[in-house]
Each structure stands twice: as structure tokens, then as C-alpha cells.
Biotite code that builds the C-alpha atoms (Angstrom):
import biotite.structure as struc

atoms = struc.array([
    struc.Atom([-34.709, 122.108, -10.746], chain_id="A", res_id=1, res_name="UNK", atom_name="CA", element="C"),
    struc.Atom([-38.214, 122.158, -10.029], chain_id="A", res_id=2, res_name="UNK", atom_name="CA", element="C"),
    struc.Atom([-37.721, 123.990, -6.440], chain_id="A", res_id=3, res_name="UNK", atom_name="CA", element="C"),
    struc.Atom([-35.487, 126.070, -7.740], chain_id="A", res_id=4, res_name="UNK", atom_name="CA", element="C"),
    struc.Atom([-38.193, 127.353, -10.483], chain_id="A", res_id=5, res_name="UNK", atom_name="CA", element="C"),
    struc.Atom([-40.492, 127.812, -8.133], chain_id="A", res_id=6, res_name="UNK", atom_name="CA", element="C"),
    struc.Atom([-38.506, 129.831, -5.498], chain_id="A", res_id=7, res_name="UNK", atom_name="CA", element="C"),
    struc.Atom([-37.351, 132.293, -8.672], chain_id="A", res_id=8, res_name="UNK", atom_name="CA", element="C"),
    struc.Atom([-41.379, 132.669, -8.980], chain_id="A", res_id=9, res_name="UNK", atom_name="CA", element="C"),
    struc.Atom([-42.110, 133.083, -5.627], chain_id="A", res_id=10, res_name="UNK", atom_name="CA", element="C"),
    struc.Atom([-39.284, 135.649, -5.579], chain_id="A", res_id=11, res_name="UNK", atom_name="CA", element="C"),
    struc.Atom([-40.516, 137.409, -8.601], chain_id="A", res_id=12, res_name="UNK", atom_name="CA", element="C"),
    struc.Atom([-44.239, 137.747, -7.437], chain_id="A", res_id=13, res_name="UNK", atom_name="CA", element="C"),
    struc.Atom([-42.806, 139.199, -4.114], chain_id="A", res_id=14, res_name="UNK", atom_name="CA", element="C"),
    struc.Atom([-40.494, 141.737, -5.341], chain_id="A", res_id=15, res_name="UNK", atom_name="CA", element="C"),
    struc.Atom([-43.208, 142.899, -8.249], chain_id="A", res_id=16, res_name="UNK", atom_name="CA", element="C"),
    struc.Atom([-44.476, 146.266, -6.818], chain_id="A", res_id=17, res_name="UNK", atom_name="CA", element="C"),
    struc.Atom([-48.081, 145.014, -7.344], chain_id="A", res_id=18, res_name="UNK", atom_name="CA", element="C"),
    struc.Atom([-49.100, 148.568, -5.783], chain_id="A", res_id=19, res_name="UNK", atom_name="CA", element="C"),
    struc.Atom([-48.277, 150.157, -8.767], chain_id="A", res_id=20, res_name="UNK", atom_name="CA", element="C"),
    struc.Atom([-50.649, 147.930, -11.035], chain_id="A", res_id=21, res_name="UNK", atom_name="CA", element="C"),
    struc.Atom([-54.502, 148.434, -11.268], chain_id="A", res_id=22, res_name="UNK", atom_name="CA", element="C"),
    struc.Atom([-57.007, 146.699, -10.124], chain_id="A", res_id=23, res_name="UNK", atom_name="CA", element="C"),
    struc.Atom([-58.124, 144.013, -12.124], chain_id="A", res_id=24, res_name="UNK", atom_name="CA", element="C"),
    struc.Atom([-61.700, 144.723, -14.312], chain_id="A", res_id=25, res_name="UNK", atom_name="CA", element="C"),
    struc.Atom([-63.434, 142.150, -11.760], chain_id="A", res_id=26, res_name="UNK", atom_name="CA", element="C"),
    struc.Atom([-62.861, 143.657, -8.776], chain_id="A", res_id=27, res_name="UNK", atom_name="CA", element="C"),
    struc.Atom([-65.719, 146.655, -9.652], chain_id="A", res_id=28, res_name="UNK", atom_name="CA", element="C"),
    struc.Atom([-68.369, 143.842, -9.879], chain_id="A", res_id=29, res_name="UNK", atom_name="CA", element="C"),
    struc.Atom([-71.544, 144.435, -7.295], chain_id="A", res_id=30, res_name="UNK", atom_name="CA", element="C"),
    struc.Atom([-72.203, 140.928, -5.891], chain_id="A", res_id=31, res_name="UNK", atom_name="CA", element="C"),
    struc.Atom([-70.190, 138.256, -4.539], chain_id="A", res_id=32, res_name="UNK", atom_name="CA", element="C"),
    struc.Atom([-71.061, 135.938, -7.295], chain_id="A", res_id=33, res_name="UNK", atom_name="CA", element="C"),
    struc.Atom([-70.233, 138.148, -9.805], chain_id="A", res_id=34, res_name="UNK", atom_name="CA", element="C"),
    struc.Atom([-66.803, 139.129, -8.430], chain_id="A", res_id=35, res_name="UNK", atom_name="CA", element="C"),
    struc.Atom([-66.302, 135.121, -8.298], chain_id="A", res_id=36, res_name="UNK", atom_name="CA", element="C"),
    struc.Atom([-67.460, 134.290, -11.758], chain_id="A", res_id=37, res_name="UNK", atom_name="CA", element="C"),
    struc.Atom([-65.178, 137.394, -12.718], chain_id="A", res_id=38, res_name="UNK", atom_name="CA", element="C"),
    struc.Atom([-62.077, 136.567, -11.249], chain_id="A", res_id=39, res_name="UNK", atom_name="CA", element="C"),
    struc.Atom([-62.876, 132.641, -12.578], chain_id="A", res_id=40, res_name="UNK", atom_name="CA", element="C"),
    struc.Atom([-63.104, 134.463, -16.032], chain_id="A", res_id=41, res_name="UNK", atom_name="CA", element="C"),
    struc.Atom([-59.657, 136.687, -15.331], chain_id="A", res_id=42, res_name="UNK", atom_name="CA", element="C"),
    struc.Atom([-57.838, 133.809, -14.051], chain_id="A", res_id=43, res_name="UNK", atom_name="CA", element="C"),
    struc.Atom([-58.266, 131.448, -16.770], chain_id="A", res_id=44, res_name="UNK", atom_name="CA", element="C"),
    struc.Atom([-58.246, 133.996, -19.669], chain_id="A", res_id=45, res_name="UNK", atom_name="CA", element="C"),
    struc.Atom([-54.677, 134.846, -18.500], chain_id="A", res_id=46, res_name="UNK", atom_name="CA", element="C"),
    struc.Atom([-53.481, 131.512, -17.639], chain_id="A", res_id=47, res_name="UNK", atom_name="CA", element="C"),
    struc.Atom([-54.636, 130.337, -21.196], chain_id="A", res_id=48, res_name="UNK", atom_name="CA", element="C"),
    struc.Atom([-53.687, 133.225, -23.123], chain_id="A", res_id=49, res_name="UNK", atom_name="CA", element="C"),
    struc.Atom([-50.576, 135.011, -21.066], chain_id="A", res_id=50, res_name="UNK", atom_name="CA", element="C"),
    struc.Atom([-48.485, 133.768, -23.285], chain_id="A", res_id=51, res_name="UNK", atom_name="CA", element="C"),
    struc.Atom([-49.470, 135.986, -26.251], chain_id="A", res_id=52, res_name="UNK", atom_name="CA", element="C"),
    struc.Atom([-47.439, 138.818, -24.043], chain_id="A", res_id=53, res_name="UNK", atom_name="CA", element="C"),
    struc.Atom([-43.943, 137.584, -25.411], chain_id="A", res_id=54, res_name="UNK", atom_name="CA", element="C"),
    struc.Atom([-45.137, 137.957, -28.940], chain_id="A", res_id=55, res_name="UNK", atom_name="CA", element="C"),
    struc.Atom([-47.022, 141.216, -28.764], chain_id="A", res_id=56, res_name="UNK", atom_name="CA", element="C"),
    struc.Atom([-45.029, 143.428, -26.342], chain_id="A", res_id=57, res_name="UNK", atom_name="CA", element="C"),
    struc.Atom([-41.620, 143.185, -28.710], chain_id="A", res_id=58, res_name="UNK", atom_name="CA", element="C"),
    struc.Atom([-43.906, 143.895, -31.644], chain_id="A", res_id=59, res_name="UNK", atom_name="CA", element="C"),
    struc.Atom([-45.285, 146.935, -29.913], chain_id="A", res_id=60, res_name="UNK", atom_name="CA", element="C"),
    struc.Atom([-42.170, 147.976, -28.977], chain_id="A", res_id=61, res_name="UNK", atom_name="CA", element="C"),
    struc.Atom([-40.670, 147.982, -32.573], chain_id="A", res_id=62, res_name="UNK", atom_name="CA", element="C"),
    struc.Atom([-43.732, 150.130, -34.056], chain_id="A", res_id=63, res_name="UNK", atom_name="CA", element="C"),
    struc.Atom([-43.384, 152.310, -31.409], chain_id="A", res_id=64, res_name="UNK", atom_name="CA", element="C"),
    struc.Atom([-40.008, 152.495, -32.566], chain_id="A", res_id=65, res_name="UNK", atom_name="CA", element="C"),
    struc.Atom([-38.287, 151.358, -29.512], chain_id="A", res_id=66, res_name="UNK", atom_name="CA", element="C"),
    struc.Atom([-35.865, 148.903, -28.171], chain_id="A", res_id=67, res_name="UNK", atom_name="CA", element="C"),
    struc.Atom([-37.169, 145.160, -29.228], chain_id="A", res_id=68, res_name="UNK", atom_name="CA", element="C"),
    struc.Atom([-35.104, 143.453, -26.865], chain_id="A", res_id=69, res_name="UNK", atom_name="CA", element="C"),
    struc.Atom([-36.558, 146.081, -24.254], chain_id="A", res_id=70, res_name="UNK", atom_name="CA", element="C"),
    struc.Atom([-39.687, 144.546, -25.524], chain_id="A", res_id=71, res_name="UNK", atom_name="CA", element="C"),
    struc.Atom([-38.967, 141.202, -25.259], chain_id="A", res_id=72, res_name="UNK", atom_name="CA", element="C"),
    struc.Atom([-37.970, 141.689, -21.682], chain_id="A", res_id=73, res_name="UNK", atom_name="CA", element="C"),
    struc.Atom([-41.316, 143.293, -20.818], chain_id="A", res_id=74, res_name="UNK", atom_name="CA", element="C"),
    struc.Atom([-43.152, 140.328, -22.968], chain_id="A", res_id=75, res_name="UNK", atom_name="CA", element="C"),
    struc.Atom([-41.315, 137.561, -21.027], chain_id="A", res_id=76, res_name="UNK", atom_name="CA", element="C"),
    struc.Atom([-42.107, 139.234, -17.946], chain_id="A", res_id=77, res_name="UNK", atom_name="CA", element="C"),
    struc.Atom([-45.914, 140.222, -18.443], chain_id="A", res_id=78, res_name="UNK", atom_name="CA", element="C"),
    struc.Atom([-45.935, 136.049, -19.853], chain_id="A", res_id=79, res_name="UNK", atom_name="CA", element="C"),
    struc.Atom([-44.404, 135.114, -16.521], chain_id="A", res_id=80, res_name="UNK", atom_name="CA", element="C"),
    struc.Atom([-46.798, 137.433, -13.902], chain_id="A", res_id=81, res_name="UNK", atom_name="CA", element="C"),
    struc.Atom([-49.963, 137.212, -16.012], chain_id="A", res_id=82, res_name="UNK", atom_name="CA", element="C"),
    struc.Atom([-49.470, 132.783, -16.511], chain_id="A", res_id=83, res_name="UNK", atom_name="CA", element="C"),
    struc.Atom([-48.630, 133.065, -12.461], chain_id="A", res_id=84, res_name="UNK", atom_name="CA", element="C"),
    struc.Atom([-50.963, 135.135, -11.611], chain_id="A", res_id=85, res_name="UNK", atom_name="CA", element="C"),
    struc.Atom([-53.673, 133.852, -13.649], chain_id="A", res_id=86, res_name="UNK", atom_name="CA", element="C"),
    struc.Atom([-53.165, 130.432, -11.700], chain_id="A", res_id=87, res_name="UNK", atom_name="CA", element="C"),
    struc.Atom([-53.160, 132.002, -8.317], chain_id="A", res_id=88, res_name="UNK", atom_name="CA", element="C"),
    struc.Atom([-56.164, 133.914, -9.209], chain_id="A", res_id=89, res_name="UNK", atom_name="CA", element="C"),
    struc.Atom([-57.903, 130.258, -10.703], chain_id="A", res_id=90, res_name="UNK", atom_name="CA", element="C"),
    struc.Atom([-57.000, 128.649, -7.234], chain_id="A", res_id=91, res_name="UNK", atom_name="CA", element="C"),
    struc.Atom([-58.229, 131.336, -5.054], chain_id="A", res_id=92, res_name="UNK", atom_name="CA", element="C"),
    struc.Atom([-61.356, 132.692, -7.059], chain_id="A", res_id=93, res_name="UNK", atom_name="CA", element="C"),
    struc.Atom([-63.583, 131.604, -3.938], chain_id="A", res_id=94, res_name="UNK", atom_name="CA", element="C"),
    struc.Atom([-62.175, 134.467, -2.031], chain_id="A", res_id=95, res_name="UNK", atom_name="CA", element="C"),
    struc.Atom([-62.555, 137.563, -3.879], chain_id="A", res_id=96, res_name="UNK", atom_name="CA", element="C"),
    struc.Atom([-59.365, 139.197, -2.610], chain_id="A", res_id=97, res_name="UNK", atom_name="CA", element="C"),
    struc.Atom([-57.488, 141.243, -6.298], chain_id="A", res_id=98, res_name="UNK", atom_name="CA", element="C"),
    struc.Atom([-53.790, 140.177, -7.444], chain_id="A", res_id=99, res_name="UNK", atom_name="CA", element="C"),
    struc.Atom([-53.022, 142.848, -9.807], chain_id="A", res_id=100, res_name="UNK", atom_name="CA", element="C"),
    struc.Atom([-51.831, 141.895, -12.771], chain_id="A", res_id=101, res_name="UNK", atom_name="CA", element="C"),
    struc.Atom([-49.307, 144.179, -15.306], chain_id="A", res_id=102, res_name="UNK", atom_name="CA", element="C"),
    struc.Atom([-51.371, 145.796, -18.008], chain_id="A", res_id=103, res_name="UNK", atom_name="CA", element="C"),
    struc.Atom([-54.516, 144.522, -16.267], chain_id="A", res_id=104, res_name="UNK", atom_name="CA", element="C"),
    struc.Atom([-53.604, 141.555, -17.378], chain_id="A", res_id=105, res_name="UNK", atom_name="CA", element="C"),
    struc.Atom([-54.000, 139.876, -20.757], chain_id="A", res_id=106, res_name="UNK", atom_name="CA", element="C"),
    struc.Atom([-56.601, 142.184, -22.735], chain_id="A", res_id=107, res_name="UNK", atom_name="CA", element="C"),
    struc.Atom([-58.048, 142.003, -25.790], chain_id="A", res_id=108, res_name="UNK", atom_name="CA", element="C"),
    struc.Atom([-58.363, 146.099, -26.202], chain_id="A", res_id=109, res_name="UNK", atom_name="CA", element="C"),
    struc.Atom([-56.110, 148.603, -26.418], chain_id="A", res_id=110, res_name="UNK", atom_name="CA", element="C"),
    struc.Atom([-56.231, 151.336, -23.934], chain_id="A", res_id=111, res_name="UNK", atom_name="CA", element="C"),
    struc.Atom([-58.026, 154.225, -25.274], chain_id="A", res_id=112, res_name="UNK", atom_name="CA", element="C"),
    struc.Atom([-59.026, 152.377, -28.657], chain_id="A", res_id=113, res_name="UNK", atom_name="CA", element="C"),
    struc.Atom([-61.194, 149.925, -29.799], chain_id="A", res_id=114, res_name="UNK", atom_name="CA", element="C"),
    struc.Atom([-58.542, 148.177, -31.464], chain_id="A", res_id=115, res_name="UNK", atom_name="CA", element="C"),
    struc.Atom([-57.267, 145.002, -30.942], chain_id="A", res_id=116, res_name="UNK", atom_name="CA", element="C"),
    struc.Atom([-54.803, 144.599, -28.604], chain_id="A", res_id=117, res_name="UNK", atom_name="CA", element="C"),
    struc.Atom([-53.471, 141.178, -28.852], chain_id="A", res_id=118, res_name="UNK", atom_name="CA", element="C"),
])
């Protein structure tokens, strides 16, 4: 069960058009320390809090008056990629190399506002 998990990840992360996503808030840091510490940051921010996706993405959708099971998909999938890539980013944050993430990621403000976003 376990290989099979992983190969559905693995599968995921490669058919994800990252090239659509943008690039993560660390990656406009001027040092190589700083772009380190920043993806450190990034990585375990969204491995701790990706989760909060599958909550907040259905409840978005409903008060923008959408679909919530539209929303739920998009939730479970930005809980997947962020939780993923927030580990991938934690075990590579040495090399400074960017791993998009959907919505930059798990943020705390919404675009355009100083609201909260999750």
C-alpha cells in the first residue's frame, strides 16, 4: 500500500504543470543564506500547516458562491502538493533550487487584501 501511495504522489507532482505556478516568496531573497533560511521557513510552514487547504478552499468556494465539492477537490489537492511539496522543499533547502507551490503555497494573506487568508 505504501508503494503504491507513493507512486500516485510521485505521479501527481510530475503531471502538476508547476510552470504555471509562481515562484515561491523565497526565491526573491539577495543572499544565499537568506534564500536557505527562506525556503527552511516555506517548507515547514506548509508541511505543518497544508492541511488548512481542505478546510478553507470549500469554504471559499461556497462564499464565492460556487461549487463546494469543486472546492473540496481544489482543497484536497492544494493539501496534497503544498504537505508534498513542503517536505521536498524541507529536505532540499541546502540547494536553493524553487518547487512552486499552488497558491504560493500555504499563506496567511489574501491576495490583494490584508485579510486573513486562512
Amino acid at each position: 500500500m505504501k508503494k503504491v501511495l507513493s507512486l500516485l504522489i510521485i505521479f501527481f507532482l510530475a503531471v502538476t504543470p508547476t510552470i504555471a505556478f509562481a515562484a515561491s516568496p523565497w526565491t526573491e531573497k539577495a543572499t544565499y543564506g537568506d534564500r536557505v533560511a527562506g525556503k527552511l521557513e516555506f517548507g515547514l510552514k506548509n508541511v505543518l500547516l497544508g492541511w488548512v487547504d481542505l478546510f478553507y478552499e470549500p469554504n471559499q468556494a461556497l462564499s464565492e458562491g460556487k461549487n463546494l465539492w469543486g472546492g473540496l477537490g481544489k482543497g484536497l489537492t492544494d493539501l496534497v502538493m503544498n504537505e508534498v511539496g513542503g517536505a521536498v522543499q524541507l529536505v532540499t533547502f541546502m540547494i536553493p533550487v524553487d518547487l512552486p507551490l499552488p497558491d504560493d503555497g500555504v499563506s496567511f494573506e489574501e491576495k490583494g487584501s490584508s485579510a486573513a487568508k486562512k
